[in-house]
C-alpha atoms as an extended CHARMM CRD file, in Angstrom:
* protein
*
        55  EXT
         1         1  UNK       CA            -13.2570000000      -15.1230000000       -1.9310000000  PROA      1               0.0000000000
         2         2  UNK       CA             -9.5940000000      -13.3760000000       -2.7010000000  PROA      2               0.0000000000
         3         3  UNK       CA             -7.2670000000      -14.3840000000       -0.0620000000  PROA      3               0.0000000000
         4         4  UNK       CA             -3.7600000000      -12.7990000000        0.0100000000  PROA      4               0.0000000000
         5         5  UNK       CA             -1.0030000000      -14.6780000000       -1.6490000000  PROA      5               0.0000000000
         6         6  UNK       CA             -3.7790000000      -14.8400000000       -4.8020000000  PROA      6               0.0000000000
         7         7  UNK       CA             -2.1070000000      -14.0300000000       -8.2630000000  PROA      7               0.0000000000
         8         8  UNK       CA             -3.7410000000      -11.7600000000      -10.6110000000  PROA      8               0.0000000000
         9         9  UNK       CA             -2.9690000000      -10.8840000000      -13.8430000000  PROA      9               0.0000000000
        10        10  UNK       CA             -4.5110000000       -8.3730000000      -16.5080000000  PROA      10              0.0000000000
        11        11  UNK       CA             -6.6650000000       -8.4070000000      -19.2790000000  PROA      11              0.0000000000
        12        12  UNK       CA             -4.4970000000      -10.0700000000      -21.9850000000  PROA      12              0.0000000000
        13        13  UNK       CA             -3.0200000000      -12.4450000000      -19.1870000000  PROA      13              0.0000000000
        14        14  UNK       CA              0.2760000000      -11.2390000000      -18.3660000000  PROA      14              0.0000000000
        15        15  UNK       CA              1.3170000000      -11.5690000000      -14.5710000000  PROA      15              0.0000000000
        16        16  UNK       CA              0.8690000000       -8.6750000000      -12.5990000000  PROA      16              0.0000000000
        17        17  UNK       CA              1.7240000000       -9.8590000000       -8.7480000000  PROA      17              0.0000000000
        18        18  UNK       CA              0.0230000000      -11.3140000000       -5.8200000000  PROA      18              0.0000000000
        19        19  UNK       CA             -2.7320000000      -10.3840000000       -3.3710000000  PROA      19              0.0000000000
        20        20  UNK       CA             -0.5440000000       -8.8740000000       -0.0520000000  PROA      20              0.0000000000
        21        21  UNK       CA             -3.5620000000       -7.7150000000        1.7550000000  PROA      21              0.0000000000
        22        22  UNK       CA             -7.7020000000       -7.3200000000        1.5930000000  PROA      22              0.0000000000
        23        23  UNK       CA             -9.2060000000       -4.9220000000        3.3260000000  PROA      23              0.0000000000
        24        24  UNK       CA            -12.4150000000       -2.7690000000        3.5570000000  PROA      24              0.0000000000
        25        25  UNK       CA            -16.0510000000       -4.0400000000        3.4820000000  PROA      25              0.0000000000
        26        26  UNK       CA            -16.4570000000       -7.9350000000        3.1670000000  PROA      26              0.0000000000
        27        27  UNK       CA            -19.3230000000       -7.0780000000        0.1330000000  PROA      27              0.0000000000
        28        28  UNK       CA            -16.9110000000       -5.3010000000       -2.0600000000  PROA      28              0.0000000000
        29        29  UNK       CA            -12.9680000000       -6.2320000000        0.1550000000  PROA      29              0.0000000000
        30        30  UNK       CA            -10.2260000000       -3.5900000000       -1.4040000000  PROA      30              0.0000000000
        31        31  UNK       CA             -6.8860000000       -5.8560000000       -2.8010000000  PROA      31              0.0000000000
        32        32  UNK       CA             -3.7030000000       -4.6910000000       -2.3700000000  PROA      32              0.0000000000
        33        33  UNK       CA             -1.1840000000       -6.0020000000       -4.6020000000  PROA      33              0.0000000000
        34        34  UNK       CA              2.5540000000       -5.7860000000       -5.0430000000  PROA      34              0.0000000000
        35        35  UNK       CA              3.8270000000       -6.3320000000       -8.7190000000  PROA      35              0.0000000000
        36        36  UNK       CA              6.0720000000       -8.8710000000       -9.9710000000  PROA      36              0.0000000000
        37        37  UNK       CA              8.3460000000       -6.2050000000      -11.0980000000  PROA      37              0.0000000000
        38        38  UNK       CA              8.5420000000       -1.9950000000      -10.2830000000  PROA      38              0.0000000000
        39        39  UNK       CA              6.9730000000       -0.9620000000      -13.3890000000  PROA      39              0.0000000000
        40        40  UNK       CA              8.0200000000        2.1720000000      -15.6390000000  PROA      40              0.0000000000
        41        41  UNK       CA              6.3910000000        5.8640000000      -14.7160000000  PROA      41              0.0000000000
        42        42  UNK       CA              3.9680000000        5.2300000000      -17.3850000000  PROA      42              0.0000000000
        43        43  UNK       CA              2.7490000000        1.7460000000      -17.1520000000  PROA      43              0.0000000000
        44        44  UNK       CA              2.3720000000        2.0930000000      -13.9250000000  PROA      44              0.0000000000
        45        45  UNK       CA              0.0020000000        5.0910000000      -14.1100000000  PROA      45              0.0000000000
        46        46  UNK       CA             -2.0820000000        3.1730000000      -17.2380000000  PROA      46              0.0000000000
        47        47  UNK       CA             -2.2650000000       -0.1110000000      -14.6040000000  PROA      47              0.0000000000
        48        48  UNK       CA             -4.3560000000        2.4550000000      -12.0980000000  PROA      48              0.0000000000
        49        49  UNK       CA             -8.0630000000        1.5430000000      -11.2840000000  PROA      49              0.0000000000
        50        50  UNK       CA             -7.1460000000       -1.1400000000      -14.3030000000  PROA      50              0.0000000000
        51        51  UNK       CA             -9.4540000000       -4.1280000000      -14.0880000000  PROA      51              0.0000000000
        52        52  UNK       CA             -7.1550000000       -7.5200000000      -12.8900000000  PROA      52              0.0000000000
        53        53  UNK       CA             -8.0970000000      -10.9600000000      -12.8530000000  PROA      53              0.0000000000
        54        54  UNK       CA             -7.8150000000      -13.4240000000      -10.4880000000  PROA      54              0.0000000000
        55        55  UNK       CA             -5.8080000000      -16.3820000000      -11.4090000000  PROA      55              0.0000000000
């Protein structure tokens, strides 16, 4: 189970930011996460519905 205050990271490992709040059904919870840093225009749009993984 994700609890908030979990870091997750992407695919290659790099730090992406923490677990602020889960929400939605308890089968399949949503995460919201805030990033370490803002990132740029276009990596943010790539990071969206990207696949994370929990640390």
């Amino acid at each position: 189970m994700v609890t908030e205050g979990t870091r997750v990271a992407d695919a290659r490992g790099v730090l992406r930011g923490k677990v602020v709040r889960v929400f939605g059904p308890v089968a399949r919870p949503y995460l919201s996460i805030r990033p370490q840093r803002v990132p740029a225009p276009a990596e943010g749009a790539a990071l969206l519905g990207a696949g994370l993984l929990i640390e």
